[in-house]
N, C-alpha and C positions, 0 to 999 in steps of 0.2 A: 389611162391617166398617166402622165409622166410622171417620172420618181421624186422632179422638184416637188409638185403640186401634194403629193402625199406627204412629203417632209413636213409640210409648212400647213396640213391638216391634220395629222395625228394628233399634236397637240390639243386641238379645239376642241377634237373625237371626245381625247382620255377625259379631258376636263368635263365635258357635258357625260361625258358615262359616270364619274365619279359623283357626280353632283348629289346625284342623289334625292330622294324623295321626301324633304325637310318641312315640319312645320313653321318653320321661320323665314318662308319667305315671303318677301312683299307683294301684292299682284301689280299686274305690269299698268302702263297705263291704256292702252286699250278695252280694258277690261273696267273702264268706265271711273276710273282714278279717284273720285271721291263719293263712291257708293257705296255706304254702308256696309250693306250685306255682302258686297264682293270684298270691303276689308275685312269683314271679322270673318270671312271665311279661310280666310289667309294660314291660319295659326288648326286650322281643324283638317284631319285629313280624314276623307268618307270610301269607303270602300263601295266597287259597284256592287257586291255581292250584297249591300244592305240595301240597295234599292229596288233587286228584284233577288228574295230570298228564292231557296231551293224550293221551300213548298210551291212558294209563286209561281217559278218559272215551272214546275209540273201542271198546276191547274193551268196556266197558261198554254201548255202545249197537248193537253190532256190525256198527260200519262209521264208515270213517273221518269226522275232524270237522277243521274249519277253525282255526286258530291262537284261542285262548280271545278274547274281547270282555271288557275288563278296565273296570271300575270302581268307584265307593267313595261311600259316602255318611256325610261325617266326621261330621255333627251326631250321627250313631245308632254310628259307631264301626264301620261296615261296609263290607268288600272285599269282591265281585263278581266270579264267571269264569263269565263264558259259553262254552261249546260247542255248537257248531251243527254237523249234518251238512253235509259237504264237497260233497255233492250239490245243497246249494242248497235243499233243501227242512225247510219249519219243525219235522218233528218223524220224527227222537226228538233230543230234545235233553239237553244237562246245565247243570243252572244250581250253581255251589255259592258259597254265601256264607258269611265271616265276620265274627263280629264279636267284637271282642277290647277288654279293656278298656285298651290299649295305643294304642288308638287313638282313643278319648273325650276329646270336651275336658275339659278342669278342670271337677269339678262332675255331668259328664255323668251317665247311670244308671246305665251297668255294666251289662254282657255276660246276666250274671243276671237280675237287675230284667228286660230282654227277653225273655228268655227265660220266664221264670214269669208275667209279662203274657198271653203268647201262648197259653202253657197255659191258662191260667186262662179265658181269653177263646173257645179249644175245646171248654173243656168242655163233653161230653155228643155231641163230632162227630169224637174223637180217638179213635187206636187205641193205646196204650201200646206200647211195643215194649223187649224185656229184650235187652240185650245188645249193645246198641250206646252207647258211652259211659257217662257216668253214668246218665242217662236218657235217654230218646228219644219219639218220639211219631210219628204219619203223622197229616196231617189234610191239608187242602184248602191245596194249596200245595207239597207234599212232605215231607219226615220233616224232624223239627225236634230237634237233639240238643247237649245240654249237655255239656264233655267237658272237664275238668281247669280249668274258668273260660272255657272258650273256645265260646262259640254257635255251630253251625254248622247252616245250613239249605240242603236240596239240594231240586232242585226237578227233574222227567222228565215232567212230563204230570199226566193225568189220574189219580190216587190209587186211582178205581175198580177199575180197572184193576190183576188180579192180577199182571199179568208189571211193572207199573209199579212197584206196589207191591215187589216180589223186588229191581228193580233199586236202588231205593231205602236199602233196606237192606244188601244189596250194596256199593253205592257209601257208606252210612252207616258200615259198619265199616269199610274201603279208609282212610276219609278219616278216623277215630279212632285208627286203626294210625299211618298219618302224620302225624297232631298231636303223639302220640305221641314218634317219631323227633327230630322238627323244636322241642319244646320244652327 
């Protein structure tokens, strides 16, 4: 990249780093601009770590797991819990992400817009899946599911993988049931 092209992005960088993870903001209009329950979620920020608690993600993987690895990536409006087994060893694991338009900076794409990207971008490598949120999908990465405005993606492994797959959706309805609760 040439030195102009960074000059004239640093700026945009600092400003979406800075933004930060605010209950105050509005959700975008993609995000379905006069639904309800995508506005009053606006002002509420959910952590994934309550959608699939540590007991859960042990019974889910069956056998216990180490305190979640917590992180967030604000520019895309995304909270991060990792679960790792307690044994030390890398797999079977739970990854569960959100992303909420509660946590976008001013501007950002909204929760949606992400979501229908990712779909659109599987297409032809997705397995659709009825009954988990609004919609849902399994592709390379783990199930990917839209649910009252709120993107959640869970991640166990290898997707091939029938018993992966089971857990997946498993833990994709667990964590729709508690968005649910917790909205």
């Amino acid at each position: 990249m040439r030195p102009a092209h960074i000059i004239r992005i640093l700026p945009l960088c600092t400003a979406l780093l800075f933004a930060g993870c605010g209950g105050n903001s509005t959700p975008q209009s993609e995000t379905g601009g006069g639904n309800a329950a995508v506005q009053q979620q606006a002002s509420k920020i959910i952590e994934p770590c309550q959608l699939i608690t540590q007991d859960e993600a042990a019974k889910l993987l069956g056998e216990a797991v180490k305190p979640a690895e917590k992180s967030e990536k604000q520019v895309v409006g995304m909270k991060l819990c990792m679960y790792k087994p307690a044994s030390g060893e890398p797999i079977p694991f739970l990854q569960v992400s959100l992303t909420q338009d509660a946590c976008f900076p001013p501007g950002g794409a909204g929760a949606a817009s992400i979501y229908k990207s990712l779909k659109d971008n599987f297409e032809g490598m997705r397995t659709d899946i009825d009954g988990v949120g609004d919609e849902a999908f399994i592709a390379s990465g783990g199930i990917y599911i839209m649910a009252d405005g709120y993107y959640i993606q869970i991640g166990a492994g290898n997707t091939s993988n029938a018993a992966i797959r089971a857990r997946l959706i498993e833990a994709g309805k667990m964590a729709v049931a508690k968005l649910k609760t917790l909205e």
